[in-house]
C-alpha positions in Angstrom: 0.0 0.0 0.0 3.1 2.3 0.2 2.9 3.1 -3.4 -0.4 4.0 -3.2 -0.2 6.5 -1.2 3.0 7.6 -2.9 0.9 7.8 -6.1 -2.3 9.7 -4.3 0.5 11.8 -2.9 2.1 12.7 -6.3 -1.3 13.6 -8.0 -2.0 15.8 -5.2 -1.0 19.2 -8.1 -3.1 17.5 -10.6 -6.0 17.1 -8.3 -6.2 20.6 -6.9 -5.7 21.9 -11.0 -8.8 19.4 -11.9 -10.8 20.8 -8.6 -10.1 24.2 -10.3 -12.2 23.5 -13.3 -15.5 23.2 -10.6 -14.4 25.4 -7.7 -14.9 29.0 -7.9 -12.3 30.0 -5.5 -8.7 28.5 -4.3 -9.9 27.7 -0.8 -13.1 25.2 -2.5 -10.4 23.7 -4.9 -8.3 22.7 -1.6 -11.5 22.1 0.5 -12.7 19.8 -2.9 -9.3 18.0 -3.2 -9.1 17.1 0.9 -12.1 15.4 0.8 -11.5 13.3 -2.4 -8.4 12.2 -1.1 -9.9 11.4 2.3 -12.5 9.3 0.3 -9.9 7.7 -1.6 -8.0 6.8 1.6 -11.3 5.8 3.3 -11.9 3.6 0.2 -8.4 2.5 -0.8 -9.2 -1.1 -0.2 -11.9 -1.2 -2.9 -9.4 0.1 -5.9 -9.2 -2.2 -8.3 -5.2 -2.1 -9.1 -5.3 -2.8 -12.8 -6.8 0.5 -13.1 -6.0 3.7 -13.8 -5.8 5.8 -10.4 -6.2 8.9 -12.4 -9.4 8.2 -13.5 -10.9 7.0 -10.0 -9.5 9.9 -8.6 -11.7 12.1 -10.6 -14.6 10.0 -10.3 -14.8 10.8 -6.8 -14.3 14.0 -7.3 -17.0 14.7 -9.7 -19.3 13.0 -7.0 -18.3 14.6 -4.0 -18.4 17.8 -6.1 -22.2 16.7 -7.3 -23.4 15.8 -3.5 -21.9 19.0 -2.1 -23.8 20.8 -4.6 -26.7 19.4 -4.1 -26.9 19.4 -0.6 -26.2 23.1 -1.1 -28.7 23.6 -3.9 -32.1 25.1 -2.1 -31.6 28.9 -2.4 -33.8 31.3 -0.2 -34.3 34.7 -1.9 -33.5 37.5 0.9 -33.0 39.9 -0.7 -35.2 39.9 -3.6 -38.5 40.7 -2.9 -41.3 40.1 -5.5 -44.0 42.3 -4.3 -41.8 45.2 -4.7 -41.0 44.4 -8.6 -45.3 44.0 -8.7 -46.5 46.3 -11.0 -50.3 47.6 -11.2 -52.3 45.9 -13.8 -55.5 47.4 -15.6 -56.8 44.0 -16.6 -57.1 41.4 -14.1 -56.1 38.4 -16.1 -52.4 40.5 -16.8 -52.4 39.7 -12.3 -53.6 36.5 -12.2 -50.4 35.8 -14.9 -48.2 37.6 -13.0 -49.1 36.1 -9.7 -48.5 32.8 -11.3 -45.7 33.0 -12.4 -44.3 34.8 -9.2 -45.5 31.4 -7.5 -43.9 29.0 -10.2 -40.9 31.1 -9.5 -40.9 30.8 -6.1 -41.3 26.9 -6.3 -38.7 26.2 -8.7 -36.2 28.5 -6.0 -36.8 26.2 -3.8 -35.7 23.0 -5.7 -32.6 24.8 -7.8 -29.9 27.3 -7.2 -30.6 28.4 -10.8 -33.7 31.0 -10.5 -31.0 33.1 -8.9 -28.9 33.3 -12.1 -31.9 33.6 -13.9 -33.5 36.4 -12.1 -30.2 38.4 -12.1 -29.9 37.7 -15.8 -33.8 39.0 -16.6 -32.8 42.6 -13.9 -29.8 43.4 -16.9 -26.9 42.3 -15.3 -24.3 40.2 -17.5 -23.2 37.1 -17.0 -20.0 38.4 -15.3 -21.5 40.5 -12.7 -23.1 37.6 -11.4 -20.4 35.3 -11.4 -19.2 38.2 -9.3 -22.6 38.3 -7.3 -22.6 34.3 -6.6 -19.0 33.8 -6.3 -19.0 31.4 -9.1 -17.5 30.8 -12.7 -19.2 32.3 -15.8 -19.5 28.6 -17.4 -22.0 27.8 -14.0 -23.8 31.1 -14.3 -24.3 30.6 -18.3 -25.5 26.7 -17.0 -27.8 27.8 -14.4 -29.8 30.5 -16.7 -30.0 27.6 -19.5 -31.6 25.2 -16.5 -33.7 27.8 -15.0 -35.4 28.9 -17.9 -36.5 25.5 -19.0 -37.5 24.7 -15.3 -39.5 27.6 -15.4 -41.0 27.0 -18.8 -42.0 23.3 -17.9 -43.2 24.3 -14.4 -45.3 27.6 -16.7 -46.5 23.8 -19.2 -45.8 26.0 -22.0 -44.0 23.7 -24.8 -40.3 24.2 -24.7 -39.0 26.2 -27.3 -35.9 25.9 -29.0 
Protein backbone atom coordinates (compact mmCIF):
# COMPACT_ATOMS: atom_id res chain seq x y z
CA UNK A 1 0.00 0.00 0.00
CA UNK A 2 3.12 2.27 0.16
CA UNK A 3 2.91 3.06 -3.44
CA UNK A 4 -0.44 3.97 -3.24
CA UNK A 5 -0.17 6.46 -1.25
CA UNK A 6 2.98 7.64 -2.92
CA UNK A 7 0.86 7.75 -6.08
CA UNK A 8 -2.26 9.68 -4.32
CA UNK A 9 0.45 11.84 -2.89
CA UNK A 10 2.08 12.70 -6.25
CA UNK A 11 -1.31 13.59 -7.98
CA UNK A 12 -1.97 15.76 -5.24
CA UNK A 13 -1.00 19.18 -8.13
CA UNK A 14 -3.09 17.51 -10.65
CA UNK A 15 -5.98 17.12 -8.33
CA UNK A 16 -6.20 20.60 -6.89
CA UNK A 17 -5.72 21.87 -10.97
CA UNK A 18 -8.81 19.37 -11.94
CA UNK A 19 -10.77 20.82 -8.64
CA UNK A 20 -10.09 24.21 -10.32
CA UNK A 21 -12.24 23.46 -13.32
CA UNK A 22 -15.47 23.22 -10.60
CA UNK A 23 -14.39 25.41 -7.66
CA UNK A 24 -14.90 28.95 -7.86
CA UNK A 25 -12.28 30.05 -5.49
CA UNK A 26 -8.69 28.48 -4.35
CA UNK A 27 -9.90 27.66 -0.82
CA UNK A 28 -13.10 25.23 -2.48
CA UNK A 29 -10.43 23.68 -4.86
CA UNK A 30 -8.31 22.66 -1.63
CA UNK A 31 -11.51 22.09 0.45
CA UNK A 32 -12.72 19.75 -2.88
CA UNK A 33 -9.29 17.95 -3.22
CA UNK A 34 -9.06 17.11 0.89
CA UNK A 35 -12.11 15.39 0.81
CA UNK A 36 -11.51 13.26 -2.43
CA UNK A 37 -8.42 12.25 -1.13
CA UNK A 38 -9.87 11.42 2.26
CA UNK A 39 -12.54 9.27 0.29
CA UNK A 40 -9.92 7.72 -1.59
CA UNK A 41 -8.01 6.81 1.58
CA UNK A 42 -11.34 5.83 3.34
CA UNK A 43 -11.88 3.55 0.20
CA UNK A 44 -8.38 2.52 -0.81
CA UNK A 45 -9.24 -1.15 -0.24
CA UNK A 46 -11.92 -1.24 -2.93
CA UNK A 47 -9.36 0.11 -5.94
CA UNK A 48 -9.19 -2.19 -8.34
CA UNK A 49 -5.22 -2.13 -9.11
CA UNK A 50 -5.33 -2.80 -12.77
CA UNK A 51 -6.75 0.54 -13.12
CA UNK A 52 -6.03 3.73 -13.81
CA UNK A 53 -5.84 5.83 -10.44
CA UNK A 54 -6.18 8.91 -12.36
CA UNK A 55 -9.39 8.25 -13.51
CA UNK A 56 -10.86 6.97 -10.01
CA UNK A 57 -9.47 9.92 -8.60
CA UNK A 58 -11.74 12.10 -10.64
CA UNK A 59 -14.63 10.05 -10.35
CA UNK A 60 -14.78 10.78 -6.83
CA UNK A 61 -14.27 14.02 -7.32
CA UNK A 62 -17.01 14.71 -9.66
CA UNK A 63 -19.32 13.03 -7.04
CA UNK A 64 -18.31 14.60 -4.05
CA UNK A 65 -18.37 17.77 -6.09
CA UNK A 66 -22.24 16.66 -7.27
CA UNK A 67 -23.40 15.78 -3.47
CA UNK A 68 -21.88 19.05 -2.14
CA UNK A 69 -23.79 20.77 -4.56
CA UNK A 70 -26.68 19.40 -4.09
CA UNK A 71 -26.91 19.44 -0.56
CA UNK A 72 -26.18 23.09 -1.07
CA UNK A 73 -28.70 23.63 -3.93
CA UNK A 74 -32.05 25.11 -2.06
CA UNK A 75 -31.65 28.95 -2.40
CA UNK A 76 -33.80 31.28 -0.17
CA UNK A 77 -34.34 34.66 -1.87
CA UNK A 78 -33.50 37.49 0.89
CA UNK A 79 -33.05 39.90 -0.74
CA UNK A 80 -35.17 39.89 -3.62
CA UNK A 81 -38.49 40.68 -2.88
CA UNK A 82 -41.35 40.06 -5.50
CA UNK A 83 -44.00 42.27 -4.29
CA UNK A 84 -41.78 45.16 -4.70
CA UNK A 85 -40.97 44.36 -8.63
CA UNK A 86 -45.32 43.98 -8.68
CA UNK A 87 -46.47 46.25 -11.01
CA UNK A 88 -50.31 47.62 -11.16
CA UNK A 89 -52.29 45.92 -13.79
CA UNK A 90 -55.46 47.44 -15.63
CA UNK A 91 -56.85 44.05 -16.60
CA UNK A 92 -57.09 41.36 -14.09
CA UNK A 93 -56.05 38.38 -16.14
CA UNK A 94 -52.40 40.49 -16.75
CA UNK A 95 -52.37 39.75 -12.32
CA UNK A 96 -53.59 36.51 -12.21
CA UNK A 97 -50.39 35.83 -14.87
CA UNK A 98 -48.22 37.59 -13.04
CA UNK A 99 -49.06 36.12 -9.70
CA UNK A 100 -48.46 32.76 -11.29
CA UNK A 101 -45.66 33.04 -12.45
CA UNK A 102 -44.26 34.85 -9.22
CA UNK A 103 -45.47 31.39 -7.50
CA UNK A 104 -43.85 28.96 -10.15
CA UNK A 105 -40.90 31.06 -9.50
CA UNK A 106 -40.85 30.84 -6.08
CA UNK A 107 -41.31 26.93 -6.30
CA UNK A 108 -38.66 26.21 -8.66
CA UNK A 109 -36.15 28.54 -6.04
CA UNK A 110 -36.78 26.18 -3.79
CA UNK A 111 -35.67 23.03 -5.72
CA UNK A 112 -32.58 24.81 -7.79
CA UNK A 113 -29.89 27.29 -7.24
CA UNK A 114 -30.64 28.37 -10.75
CA UNK A 115 -33.68 31.02 -10.49
CA UNK A 116 -31.02 33.06 -8.91
CA UNK A 117 -28.90 33.34 -12.06
CA UNK A 118 -31.87 33.61 -13.94
CA UNK A 119 -33.53 36.37 -12.06
CA UNK A 120 -30.16 38.38 -12.12
CA UNK A 121 -29.88 37.68 -15.78
CA UNK A 122 -33.81 38.95 -16.56
CA UNK A 123 -32.84 42.57 -13.87
CA UNK A 124 -29.83 43.45 -16.87
CA UNK A 125 -26.93 42.26 -15.26
CA UNK A 126 -24.26 40.21 -17.50
CA UNK A 127 -23.19 37.07 -16.96
CA UNK A 128 -19.95 38.42 -15.27
CA UNK A 129 -21.55 40.53 -12.75
CA UNK A 130 -23.13 37.58 -11.37
CA UNK A 131 -20.36 35.34 -11.37
CA UNK A 132 -19.20 38.19 -9.32
CA UNK A 133 -22.62 38.28 -7.32
CA UNK A 134 -22.63 34.33 -6.64
CA UNK A 135 -19.01 33.79 -6.27
CA UNK A 136 -19.04 31.39 -9.12
CA UNK A 137 -17.51 30.83 -12.66
CA UNK A 138 -19.19 32.35 -15.76
CA UNK A 139 -19.53 28.61 -17.38
CA UNK A 140 -22.02 27.75 -14.05
CA UNK A 141 -23.77 31.12 -14.34
CA UNK A 142 -24.32 30.58 -18.28
CA UNK A 143 -25.51 26.73 -17.04
CA UNK A 144 -27.78 27.81 -14.35
CA UNK A 145 -29.83 30.53 -16.71
CA UNK A 146 -29.98 27.64 -19.46
CA UNK A 147 -31.64 25.20 -16.55
CA UNK A 148 -33.69 27.81 -15.05
CA UNK A 149 -35.38 28.89 -17.85
CA UNK A 150 -36.48 25.54 -19.04
CA UNK A 151 -37.51 24.68 -15.34
CA UNK A 152 -39.49 27.58 -15.41
CA UNK A 153 -41.05 26.95 -18.82
CA UNK A 154 -42.04 23.34 -17.93
CA UNK A 155 -43.19 24.31 -14.36
CA UNK A 156 -45.31 27.57 -16.68
CA UNK A 157 -46.51 23.77 -19.19
CA UNK A 158 -45.77 26.01 -22.02
CA UNK A 159 -44.00 23.67 -24.81
CA UNK A 160 -40.29 24.23 -24.75
CA UNK A 161 -39.02 26.19 -27.31
CA UNK A 162 -35.93 25.90 -29.00
Amino acid sequence: MGNFDQELSDLYPWLLRMARRYCYSMQDAEDLVGDTVYKVLLNRDRFDLTKDIKSWCLIIMRNTYITKYNRNSHVHFTEYDFVAERRSFDDPYNMIMYNDIISVIRKCSQKSRCIDSVIYCAKGYTYDEISDFLHIPIGTVKSRISSGRKMIIQELGCPIIK
